[in-house]
N, C-alpha and C positions, 0 to 999 in steps of 0.2 A: 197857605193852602189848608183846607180843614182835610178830616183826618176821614177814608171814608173805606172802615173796614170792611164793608160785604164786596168794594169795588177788590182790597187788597187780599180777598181771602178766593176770591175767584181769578184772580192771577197766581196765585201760591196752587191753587187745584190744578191749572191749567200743567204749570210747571211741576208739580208734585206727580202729574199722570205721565209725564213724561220721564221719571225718574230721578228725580232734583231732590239728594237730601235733605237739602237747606229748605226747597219749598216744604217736601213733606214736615216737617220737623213744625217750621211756621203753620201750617195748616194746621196739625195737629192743635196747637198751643188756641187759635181760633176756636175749634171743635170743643174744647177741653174747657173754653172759657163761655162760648157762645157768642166772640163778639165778630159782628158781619154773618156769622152764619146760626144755625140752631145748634144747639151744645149737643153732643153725640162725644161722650165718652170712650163708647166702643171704639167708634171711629178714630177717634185721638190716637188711644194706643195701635190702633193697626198701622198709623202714619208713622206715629213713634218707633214701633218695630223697625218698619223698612227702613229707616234714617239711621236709623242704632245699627243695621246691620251694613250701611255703608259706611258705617266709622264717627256720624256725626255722637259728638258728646253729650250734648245739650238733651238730643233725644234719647241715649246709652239713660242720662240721670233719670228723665222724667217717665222713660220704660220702666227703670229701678221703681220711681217712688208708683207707679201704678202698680206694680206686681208685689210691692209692699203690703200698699193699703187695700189691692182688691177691689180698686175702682175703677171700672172698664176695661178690666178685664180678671180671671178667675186669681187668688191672693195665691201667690209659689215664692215663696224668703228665701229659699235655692235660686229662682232664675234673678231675683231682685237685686241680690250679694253679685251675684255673676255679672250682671249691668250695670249694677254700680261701680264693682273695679275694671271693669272698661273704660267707664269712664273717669275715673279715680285716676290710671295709668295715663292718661293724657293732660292732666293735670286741672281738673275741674275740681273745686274747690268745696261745693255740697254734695259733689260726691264724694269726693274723699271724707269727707263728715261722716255722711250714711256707711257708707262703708267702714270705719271704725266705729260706729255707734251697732250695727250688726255684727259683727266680730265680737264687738264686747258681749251684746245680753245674747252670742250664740243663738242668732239669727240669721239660716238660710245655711250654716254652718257650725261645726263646734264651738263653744265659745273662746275667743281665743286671745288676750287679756294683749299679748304684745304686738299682736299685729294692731289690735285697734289703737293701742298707744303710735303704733307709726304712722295709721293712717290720722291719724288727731293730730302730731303734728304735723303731715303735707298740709292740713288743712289750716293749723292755727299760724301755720308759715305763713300765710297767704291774709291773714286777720279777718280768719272768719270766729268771731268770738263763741260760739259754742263751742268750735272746736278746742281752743283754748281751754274755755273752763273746763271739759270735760279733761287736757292733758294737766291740765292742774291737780284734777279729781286724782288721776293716775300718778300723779308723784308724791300726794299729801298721804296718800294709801298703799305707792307701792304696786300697784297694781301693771301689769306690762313692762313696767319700767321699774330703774332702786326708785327705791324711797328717797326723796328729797324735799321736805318743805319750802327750801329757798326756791328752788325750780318754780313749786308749785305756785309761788307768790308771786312770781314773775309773769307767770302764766293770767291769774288772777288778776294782774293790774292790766296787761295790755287790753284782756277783755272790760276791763270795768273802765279805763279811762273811753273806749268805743262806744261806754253809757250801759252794757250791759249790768240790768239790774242783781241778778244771781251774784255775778262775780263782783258788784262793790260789797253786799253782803258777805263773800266767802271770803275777801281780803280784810272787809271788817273783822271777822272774829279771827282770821291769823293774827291780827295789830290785837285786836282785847286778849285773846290769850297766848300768845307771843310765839305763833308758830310758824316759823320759818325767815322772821323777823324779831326787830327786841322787842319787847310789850309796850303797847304806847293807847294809852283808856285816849287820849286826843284822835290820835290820828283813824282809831275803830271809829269812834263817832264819828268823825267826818265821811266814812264812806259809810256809815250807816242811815246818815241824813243823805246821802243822792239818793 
């Protein structure tokens, strides 16, 4: 069957008007993208609103990442933090990211070093590798968390063997200058060649 989204996005309206989080949420994502319908931004977030405020997560995140960045609707880092640990608590995984990446640089809130370390790892529990590397960041530095380099290395590999490029580099110079492992000039180069 081919794929024929202005059919699927006027079924998702149909059922979005009628109060369907799931529809609104999918309509949203249409609006947002343009496909099947014309991109309306504003639009997006008003669907994302109503879905986030029936519990849907998918739209709690994408509410977050609009009220972040200020696209479609006015930029608020207070309501953003707030919709991202909505959906953070339900166990959505870039949210739990956003949400410890805002706690850390004290965005939408105080800056606040050990929650973001918790929300980094729900997230890197789940192998989302920024989240990783960034709890890596927090135990090579101590930050939210003690200080551990072995942690940190640990952290460091699951992301890098995922292919992220940051973290074969950051695992690289633990191996070249022996930190949180024994110093090994072999094994820096190897992740410094991925």
């Amino acid at each position: 069957l081919a794929v024929d989204m202005a059919q699927a996005a006027e079924w998702y309206r149909k059922a979005a008007e009628k109060g369907h989080p799931d529809a609104q949420f999918l309509l949203g994502l249409c609006l947002e993208s343009g496909r099947g319908v014309p991109k309306d931004l504003a639009q997006a977030v008003s669907l994302y609103r109503k879905a986030a405020e029936w519990g849907n997560p998918n739209a709690q995140y994408n509410l977050g990442v609009a009220l972040l960045s200020g696209k479609g609707a006015p930029r608020d880092e207070a309501q953003a933090l707030s919709w991202f640990l909505k959906s953070a608590e339900k166990g959505h995984k870039e949210a739990q990211y956003m949400a410890g990446t805002c706690c850390f640089a004290g965005r939408g809130a105080p800056r606040d070093e050990a929650q973001a370390a918790a929300w980094f790892l729900k997230a890197a529990e789940q192998n989302h590798p920024l989240a990783q590397i960034n709890l890596g960041v927090c135990y090579t530095f101590g930050k939210g968390v003690e200080k551990s380099p072995a942690h940190a290395v640990g952290w460091y590999r699951k992301a890098a063997l995922q292919g992220n490029i940051t973290a074969q580099f950051n695992l690289g110079r633990c191996y070249e200058n022996g930190i949180g492992v024994a110093q090994d000039d072999a094994a820096a180069a190897e992740w410094y060649k991925k």
